[in-house]
N, C-alpha and C positions, 0 to 999 in steps of 0.2 A: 426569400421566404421570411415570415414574420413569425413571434410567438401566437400573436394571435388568428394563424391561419392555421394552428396546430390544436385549435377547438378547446383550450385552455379555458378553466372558470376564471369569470370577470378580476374576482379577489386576489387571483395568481397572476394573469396580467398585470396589474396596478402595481403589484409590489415587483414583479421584474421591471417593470419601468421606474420603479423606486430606484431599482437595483442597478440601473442605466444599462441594461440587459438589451441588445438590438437585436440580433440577427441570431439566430441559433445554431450551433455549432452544428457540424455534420451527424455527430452521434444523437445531438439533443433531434434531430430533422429525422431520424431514424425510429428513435425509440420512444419516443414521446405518443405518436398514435398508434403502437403496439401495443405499449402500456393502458394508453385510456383504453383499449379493445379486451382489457382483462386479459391477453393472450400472457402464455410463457415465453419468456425471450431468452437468449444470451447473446449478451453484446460484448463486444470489445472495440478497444478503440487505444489509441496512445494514452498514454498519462500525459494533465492538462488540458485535458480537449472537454470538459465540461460534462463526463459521465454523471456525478451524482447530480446535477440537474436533471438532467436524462431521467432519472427514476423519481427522484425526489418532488420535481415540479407535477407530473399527470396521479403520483401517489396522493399529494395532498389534494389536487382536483377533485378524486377520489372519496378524499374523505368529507370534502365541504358538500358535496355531491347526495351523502348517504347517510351522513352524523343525525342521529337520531337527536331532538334539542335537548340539552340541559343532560345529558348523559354519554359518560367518556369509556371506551374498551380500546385496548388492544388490536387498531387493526392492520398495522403496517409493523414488524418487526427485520431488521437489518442486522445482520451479524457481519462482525470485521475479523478481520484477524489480531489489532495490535488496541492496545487503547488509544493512542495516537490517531488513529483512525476514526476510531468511535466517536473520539471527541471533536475531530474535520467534520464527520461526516451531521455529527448530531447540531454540527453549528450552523449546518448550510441551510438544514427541515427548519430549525429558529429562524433562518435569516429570510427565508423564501415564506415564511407563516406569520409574520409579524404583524400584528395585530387582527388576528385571525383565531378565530375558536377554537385552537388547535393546540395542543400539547405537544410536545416531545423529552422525553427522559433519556439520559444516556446509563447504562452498567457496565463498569469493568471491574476486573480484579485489581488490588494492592491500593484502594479506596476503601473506605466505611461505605460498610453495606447500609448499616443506619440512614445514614443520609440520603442514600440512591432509593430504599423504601420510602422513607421519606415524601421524596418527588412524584414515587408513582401511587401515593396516596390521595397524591391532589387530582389525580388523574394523569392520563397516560393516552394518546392517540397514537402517538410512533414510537416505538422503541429501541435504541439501537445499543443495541451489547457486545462483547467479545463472547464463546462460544461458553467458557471457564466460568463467570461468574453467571451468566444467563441459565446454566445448569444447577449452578446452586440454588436461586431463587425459587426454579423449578422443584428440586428435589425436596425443597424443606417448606415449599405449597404458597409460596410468598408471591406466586403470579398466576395471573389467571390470562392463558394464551385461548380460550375456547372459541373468542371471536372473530381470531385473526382471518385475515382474508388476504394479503400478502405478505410474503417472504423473501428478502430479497440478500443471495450471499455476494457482498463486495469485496474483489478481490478473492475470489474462491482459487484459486488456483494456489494463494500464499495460503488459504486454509490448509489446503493438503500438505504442502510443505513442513507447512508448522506442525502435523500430528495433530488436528482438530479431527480429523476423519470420526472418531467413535462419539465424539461428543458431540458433532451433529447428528451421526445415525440416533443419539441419544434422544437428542432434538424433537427433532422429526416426530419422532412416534409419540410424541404428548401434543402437535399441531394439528389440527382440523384436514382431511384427506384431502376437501376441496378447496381450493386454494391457487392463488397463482403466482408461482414460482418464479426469480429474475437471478439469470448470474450477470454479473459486472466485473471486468476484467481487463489489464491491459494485453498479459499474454493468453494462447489456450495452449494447452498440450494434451494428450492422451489420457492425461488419468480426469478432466476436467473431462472432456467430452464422454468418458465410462459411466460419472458420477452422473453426468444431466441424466443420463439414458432412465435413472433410478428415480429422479427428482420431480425433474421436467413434464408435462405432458404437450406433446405435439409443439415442440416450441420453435420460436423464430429464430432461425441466427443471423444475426447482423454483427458486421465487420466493415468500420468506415474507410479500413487502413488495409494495406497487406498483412495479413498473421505475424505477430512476433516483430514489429520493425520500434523501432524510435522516432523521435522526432526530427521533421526534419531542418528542423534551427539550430539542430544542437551539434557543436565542431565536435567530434569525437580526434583525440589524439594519443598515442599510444608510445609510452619512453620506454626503450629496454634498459635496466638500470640495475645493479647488485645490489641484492636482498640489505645489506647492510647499509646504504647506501640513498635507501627511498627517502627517510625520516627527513635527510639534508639535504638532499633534491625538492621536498615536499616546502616544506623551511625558508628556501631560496626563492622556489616558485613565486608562493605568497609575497613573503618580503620582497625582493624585486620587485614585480610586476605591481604591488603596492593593492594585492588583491582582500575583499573585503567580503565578509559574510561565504565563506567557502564551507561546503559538507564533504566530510571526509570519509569513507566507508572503510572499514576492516572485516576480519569474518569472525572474531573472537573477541567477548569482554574484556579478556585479560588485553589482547591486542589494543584495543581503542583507550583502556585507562591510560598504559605505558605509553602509547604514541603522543597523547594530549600531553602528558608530564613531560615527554620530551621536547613537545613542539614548545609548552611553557618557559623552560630553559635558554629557546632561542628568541624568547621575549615575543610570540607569537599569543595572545588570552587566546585561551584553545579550552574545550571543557568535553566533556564524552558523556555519551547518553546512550542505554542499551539496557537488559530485561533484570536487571539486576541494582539498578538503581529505582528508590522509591518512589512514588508517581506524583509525590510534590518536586521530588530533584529533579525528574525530568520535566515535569511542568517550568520550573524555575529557570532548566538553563536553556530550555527552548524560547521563552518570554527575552531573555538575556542574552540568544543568538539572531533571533527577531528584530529587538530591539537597536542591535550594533554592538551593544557591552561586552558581545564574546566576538572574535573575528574569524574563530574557526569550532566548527564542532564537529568530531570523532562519533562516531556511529556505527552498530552493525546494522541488519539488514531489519530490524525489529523497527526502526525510523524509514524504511526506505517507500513505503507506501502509508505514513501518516505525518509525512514533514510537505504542511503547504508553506511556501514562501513567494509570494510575489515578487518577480525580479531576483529572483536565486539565479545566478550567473555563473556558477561554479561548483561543480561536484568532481570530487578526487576520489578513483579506486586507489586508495596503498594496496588493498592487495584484492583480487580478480574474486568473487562469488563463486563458490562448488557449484552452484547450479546457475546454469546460462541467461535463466529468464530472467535472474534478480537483476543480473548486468541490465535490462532493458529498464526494470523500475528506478534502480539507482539513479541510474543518469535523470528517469525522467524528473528529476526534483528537479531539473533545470529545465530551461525554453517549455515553459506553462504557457498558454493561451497567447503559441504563436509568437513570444520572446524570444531572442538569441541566447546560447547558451554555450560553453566547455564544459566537453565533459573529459577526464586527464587518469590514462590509466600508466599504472606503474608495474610495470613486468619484469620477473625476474624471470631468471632462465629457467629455473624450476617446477614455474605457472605457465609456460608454455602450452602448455594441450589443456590450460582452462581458457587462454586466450582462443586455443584453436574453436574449441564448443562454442563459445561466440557469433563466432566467424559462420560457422555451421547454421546456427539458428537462424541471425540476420541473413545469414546466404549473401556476406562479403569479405572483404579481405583488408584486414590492417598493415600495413609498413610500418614496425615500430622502428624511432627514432631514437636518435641519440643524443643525449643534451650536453651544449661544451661545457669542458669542465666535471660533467660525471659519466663518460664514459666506461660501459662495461668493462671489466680486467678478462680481457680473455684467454689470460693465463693464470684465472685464479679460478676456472669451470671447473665444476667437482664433475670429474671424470670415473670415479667410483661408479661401479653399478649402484642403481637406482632403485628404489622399492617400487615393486607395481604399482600404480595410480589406479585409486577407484574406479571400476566402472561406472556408466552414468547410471545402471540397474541399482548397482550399491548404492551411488548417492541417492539418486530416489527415494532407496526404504529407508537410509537413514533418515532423510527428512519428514516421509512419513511415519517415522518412529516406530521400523518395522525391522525385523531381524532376519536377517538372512536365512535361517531356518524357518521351514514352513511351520515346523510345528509350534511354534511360538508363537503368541497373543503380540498386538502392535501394542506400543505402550502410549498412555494417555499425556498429553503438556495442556496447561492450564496459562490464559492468560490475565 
């Protein structure tokens, strides 16, 4: 099959053949003439497999299709979860529109709002924001959504996670009824299929993959290794193996600063990037991890669906994800479009039943290893009673920033 057996405008052909675009991905073969049919979809598919084509290519068909001449509105808006995101995704609508009467503005927060009004002063066809600053604009009357005609959440399932839930209910009720509605997503879970029910009208699901799986380029290998123990395992790996351009995941800022200053020590340029750093720092050390000047970067899960890297061959869990689906995005920063990939988890005895939810989700079974040289002390197991481990109900409402008592309001995060 070809793009242009997918009934694509002329102008969008040209520029994927620009773009040495051949053959279209299984999701792009899926969602591409759902999309031109104005239907509601939710798609899922692996990460790397060419989702935001998927939407981005039959959207802008779309709009060359209906653009009124010489006059720009609001008709395509995309919310992400991370600015990271915003800025992948807002690069791809540029890269697929090039030289094309089409605008696109990106908004996020910890930017000059100035400048992003700015942009959509000169006109605006697509918009893509994070939830946080898209509400602001809103609230203080600085956007005008009246003509949008699609909405599309990518990545919605890390919306929930992240405690956007109120701020797109918030959304929502300032956007046009009629409308057609698009989730994009690598995983689905339960709270993702509750939310379509409310969003969605009569929509299609397509699913090119099994539910919930990874890629299948990617070696997954799993070390059992003592908690103290990872940083010089981690250290070795690299330096040995003479590995280059590695993403590291942790599940806390404070974790990713210390681990990088450690890895620094053992002469490894290591740098950390996560929601607490300014969004020139992390512009700078992603340019500087890209580029080769960094050879390792530390990350929580705020990077793990807005780091593209072509030929990423290496992603490191130090420590396992409270929730099992980030395990599938992490990795997939590695083996993109059908690349081989490692992906190297580090397991203490402690993270044992977060390895097990894994297991559970994918629906298989790891044999973790042991590496010479840093084998576990199995006479140094804290044999002490243990604190109960969260439920996965717990962790859920934490991540939707929901409190365990019913009677309490969920609290709002701003990206």
């Amino acid at each position: 099959m070809s793009f242009a057996s997918l009934g694509l405008h002329q102008d969008i052909l040209q520029q994927v053949q620009t773009l040495n675009y051949t053959t279209p991905t299984p999701i792009q073969q899926a969602a591409i003439p759902v999309v031109l049919q104005h239907k509601d979809l939710m798609a899922g598919a692996q990460t790397g497999t060419g989702k935001t084509a998927a939407f981005a290519l039959p959207l802008l068909h779309h709009i060359l299709q209906n653009k009124p001449a010489e006059t720009t509105a609001i008709t395509v808006l995309v919310l992400t979860p991370t600015r990271e995101l915003a800025q992948q995704v807002h690069a791809s609508f540029v890269k697929y529109s090039e030289n094309l009467p089409i605008q696109s503005v990106v908004a996020y927060g910890g930017a000059s709002i100035n400048v992003q009004l700015d942009a959509l002063k000169q006109g605006c066809d697509v918009l893509v924001a994070t939830p946080g600053r898209l509400l602001e604009l809103i609230m203080k009357k600085l956007i005008d959504l009246s003509q949008l005609q699609t909405l599309v959440l990518d990545e919605a399932d890390r919306m929930l996670d992240m405690g956007f839930i109120i701020d797109i209910q918030r959304i929502l009720k300032t956007l046009p009824e009629s409308r057609q509605t698009l989730f994009f997503s690598a995983t689905f879970n339960d709270d993702i299929f509750a939310l379509s029910k409310t969003l969605l009208k009569d929509p299609q699901l397509i699913e090119v993959d099994n539910r919930n799986t990874t890629a299948n380029k990617v070696e997954q290998v799993v070390y059992a290794v003592d908690q103290n123990r990872k940083s010089a395992l981690l250290s070795y790996l690299i330096g040995s193996k003479n590995w280059q351009q590695v993403l590291i995941f942790t599940r806390t800022k404070q974790g990713a600063d210390d681990l990088a200053k450690e890895m620094q020590k053992d002469g490894i340029t290591t740098q950390s990037i996560h929601g607490d750093k300014s969004q020139g720092a992390r512009e700078r050390v992603l340019a500087d991890f890209k580029s080769g000047k960094v050879r390792a970067l530390v990350a929580t899960d705020v990077a793990a669906r807005g780091i593209d890297i072509e030929q990423l061959q290496y992603v490191v869990n130090h420590e396992l994800p409270y929730n099992a689906e980030d395990y599938i995005h992490r990795i997939g920063r590695t083996g993109r479009a059908g690349a081989n990939g490692l992906a190297i988890s580090l397991v203490a005895e402690k993270e044992r039943y977060l390895l097990t939810d894994i297991e559970k989700l994918l629906n298989e079974q790891f044999i973790p290893q042991w590496f010479p040289g840093f084998e576990p002390d199995l006479n140094q197991l804290d044999n002490t009673p243990k604190k109960r481990e969260p439920s996965k109900k717990e962790l859920r409402a934490k991540a939707l920033g929901l409190s365990p008592s019913k009677d309490k309001k969920p609290k709002r995060r701003r990206r």
